[in-house]
C-alpha positions in Angstrom: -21.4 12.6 12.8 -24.0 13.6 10.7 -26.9 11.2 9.7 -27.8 10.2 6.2 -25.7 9.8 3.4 -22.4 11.8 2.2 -23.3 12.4 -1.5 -26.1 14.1 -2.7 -27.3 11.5 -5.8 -29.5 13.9 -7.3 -26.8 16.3 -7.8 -25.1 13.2 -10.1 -27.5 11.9 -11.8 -29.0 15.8 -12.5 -25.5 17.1 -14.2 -26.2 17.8 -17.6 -23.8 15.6 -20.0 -22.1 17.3 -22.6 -21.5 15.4 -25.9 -18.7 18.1 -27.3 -15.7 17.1 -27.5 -16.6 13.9 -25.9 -19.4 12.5 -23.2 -18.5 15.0 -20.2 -20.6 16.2 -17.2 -20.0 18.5 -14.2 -21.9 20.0 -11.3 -21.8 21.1 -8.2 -22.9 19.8 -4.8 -22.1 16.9 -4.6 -21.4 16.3 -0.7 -24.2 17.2 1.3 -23.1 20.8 3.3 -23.8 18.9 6.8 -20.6 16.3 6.1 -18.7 18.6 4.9 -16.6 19.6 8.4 -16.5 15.9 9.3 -14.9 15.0 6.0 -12.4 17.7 5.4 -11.6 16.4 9.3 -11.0 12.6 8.3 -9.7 13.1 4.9 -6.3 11.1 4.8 -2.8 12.6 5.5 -1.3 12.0 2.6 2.2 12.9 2.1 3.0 12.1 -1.3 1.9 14.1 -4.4 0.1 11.9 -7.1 -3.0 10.0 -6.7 -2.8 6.9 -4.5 -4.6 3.8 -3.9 -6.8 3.5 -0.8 -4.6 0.3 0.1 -1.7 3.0 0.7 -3.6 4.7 3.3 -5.5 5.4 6.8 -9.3 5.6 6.2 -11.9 6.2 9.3 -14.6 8.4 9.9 -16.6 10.1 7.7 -14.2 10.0 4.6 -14.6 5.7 5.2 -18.0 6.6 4.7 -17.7 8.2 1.8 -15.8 5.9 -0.1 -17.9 3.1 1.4 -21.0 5.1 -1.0 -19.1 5.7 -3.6 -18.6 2.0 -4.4 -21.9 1.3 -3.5 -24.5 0.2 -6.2 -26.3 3.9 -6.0 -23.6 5.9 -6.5 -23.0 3.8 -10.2 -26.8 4.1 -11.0 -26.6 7.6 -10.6 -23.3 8.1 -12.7 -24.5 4.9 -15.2 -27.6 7.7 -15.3 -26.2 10.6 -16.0 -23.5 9.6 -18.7 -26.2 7.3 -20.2 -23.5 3.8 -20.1 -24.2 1.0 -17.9 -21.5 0.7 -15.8 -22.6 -2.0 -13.3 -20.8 -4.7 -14.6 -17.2 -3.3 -13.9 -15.2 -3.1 -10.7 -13.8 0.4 -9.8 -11.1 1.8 -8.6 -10.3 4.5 -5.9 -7.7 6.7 -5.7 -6.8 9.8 -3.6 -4.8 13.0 -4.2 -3.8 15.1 -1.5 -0.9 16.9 -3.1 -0.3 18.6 -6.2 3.7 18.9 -7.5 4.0 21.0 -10.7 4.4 18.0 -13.0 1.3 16.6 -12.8 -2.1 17.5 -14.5 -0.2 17.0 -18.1 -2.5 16.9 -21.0 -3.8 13.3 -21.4 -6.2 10.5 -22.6 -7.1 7.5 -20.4 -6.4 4.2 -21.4 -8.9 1.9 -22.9 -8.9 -0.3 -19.9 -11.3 2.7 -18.6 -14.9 2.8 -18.7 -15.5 6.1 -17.3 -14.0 8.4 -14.5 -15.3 10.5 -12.1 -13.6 12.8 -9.6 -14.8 14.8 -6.8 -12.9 17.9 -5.3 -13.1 18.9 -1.8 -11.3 22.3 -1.3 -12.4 25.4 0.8 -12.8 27.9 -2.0 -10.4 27.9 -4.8 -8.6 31.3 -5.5 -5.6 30.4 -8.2 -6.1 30.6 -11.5 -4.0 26.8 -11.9 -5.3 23.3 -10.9 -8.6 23.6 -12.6 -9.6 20.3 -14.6 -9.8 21.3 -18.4 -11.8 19.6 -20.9 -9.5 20.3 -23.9 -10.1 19.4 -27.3 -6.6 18.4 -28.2 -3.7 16.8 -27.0 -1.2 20.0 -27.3 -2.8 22.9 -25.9 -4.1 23.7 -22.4 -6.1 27.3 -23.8 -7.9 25.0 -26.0 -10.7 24.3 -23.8 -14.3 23.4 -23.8 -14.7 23.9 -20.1 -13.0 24.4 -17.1 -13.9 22.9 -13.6 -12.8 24.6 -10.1 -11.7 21.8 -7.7 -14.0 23.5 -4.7 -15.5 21.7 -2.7 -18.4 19.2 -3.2 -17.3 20.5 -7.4 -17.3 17.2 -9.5 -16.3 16.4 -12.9 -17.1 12.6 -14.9 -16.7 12.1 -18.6 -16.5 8.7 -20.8 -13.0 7.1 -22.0 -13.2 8.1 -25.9 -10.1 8.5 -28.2 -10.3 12.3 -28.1 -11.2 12.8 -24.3 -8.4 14.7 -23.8 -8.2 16.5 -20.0 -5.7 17.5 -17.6 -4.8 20.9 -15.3 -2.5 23.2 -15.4 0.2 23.1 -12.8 -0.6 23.6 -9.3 1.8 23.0 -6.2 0.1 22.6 -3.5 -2.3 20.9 -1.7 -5.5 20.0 -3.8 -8.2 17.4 -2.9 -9.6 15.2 -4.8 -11.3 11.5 -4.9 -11.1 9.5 -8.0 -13.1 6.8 -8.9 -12.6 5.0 -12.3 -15.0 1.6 -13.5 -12.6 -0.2 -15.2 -12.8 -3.2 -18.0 -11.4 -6.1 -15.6 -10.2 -6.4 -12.1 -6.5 -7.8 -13.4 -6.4 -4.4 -15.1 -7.3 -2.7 -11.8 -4.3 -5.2 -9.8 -1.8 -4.0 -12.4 -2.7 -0.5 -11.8 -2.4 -0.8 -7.8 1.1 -2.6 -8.2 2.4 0.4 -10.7 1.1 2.4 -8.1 2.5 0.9 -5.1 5.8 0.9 -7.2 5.9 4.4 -8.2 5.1 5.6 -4.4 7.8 3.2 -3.0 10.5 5.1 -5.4 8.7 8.3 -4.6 9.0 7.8 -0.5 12.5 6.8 -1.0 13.7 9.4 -3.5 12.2 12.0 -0.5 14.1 10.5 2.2 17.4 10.2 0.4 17.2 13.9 -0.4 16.1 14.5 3.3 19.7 12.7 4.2 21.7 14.6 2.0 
């Protein structure tokens, strides 16, 4: 593998924040080009649409590493830098998205047990029109939209929990990579989250094999 680190910090803490309709940034380049063929390699075979919890998966090689910087002390001085908050005193928490069903990407606003959230995409190119993270600025309508991100690769996208910081994407299916990483109020929030995930991919795995028996 490559030497040095994954993610490019500069890129982060360079992405000019956005104060309309709420604290938002986005950029580009965020994974250094030379990783890139070793991570789309390692990143985990997920079967499942949704995001997921790294506890409900296989990570080695360079996608480890990856996620081994991202909750690493730089990575939250770069993103406490570029959204101006201080996020150092809260734990995070991972999760992964391999698959996209049509359902998901609804119109939504985080729950106040979030700080702040930052995702990075890493697909080849993106051609369709759907699956592109909106920054909306209402709860109702997807084509009102500040700004629209493409889920390409090394593409990332980090905004501030507020009341109005609605997002979402329209429906995709397919498959559509993505790393999520959320700094969160307490770690009991971030254990009640894992078990409603773990819950919700147990009913999800057997609703899947039951139809696979049919």
């Amino acid at each position: 593998m490559p030497a040095g680190s994954i993610i490019d910090y500069e890129a982060i803490r360079a992405a000019e924040v956005h104060r309309v309709p709420y604290d938002w940034m986005t950029g580009k380049g965020a994974l250094r080009a030379e990783w890139i063929p070793a991570l789309r390699e390692s990143f985990p075979d997920i079967k499942v649409t949704g995001f997921h919890p790294l506890s409900q998966m296989k990570v080695d090689g360079a996608f480890a590493q990856l996620i081994e910087e991202m909750e690493g002390p730089e990575f939250t001085r770069a993103a406490s830098q570029a959204l101006g908050v201080d996020l150092s005193p809260y734990p995070t928490l991972i999760t992964v998205r391999k698959v996209s069903a049509a359902h998901e990407g609804n119109i939504h606003c985080d729950s106040e047990s979030k700080i702040a959230t930052l995702l990075i995409y890493m697909n080849e190119g993106w051609l369709s029109p759907e699956g592109r993270f909106r920054v909306l600025r209402s709860e109702k309508d997807f084509s009102d939209y500040e700004a629209e991100v493409s889920p390409e690769m090394g593409s990332f996208v980090a905004f501030r929990r507020a009341g109005q910081s609605w997002h979402g994407h329209t429906p995709f299916v397919g498959e559509r990579r993505v790393v999520q990483i959320a700094w969160v109020r307490s770690q009991a929030e971030i254990d009640r989250k894992t078990k409603r995930h773990n819950r919700s991919s147990f009913f999800k795995k057997l609703f899947r094999r039951e139809k696979a028996a049919a």
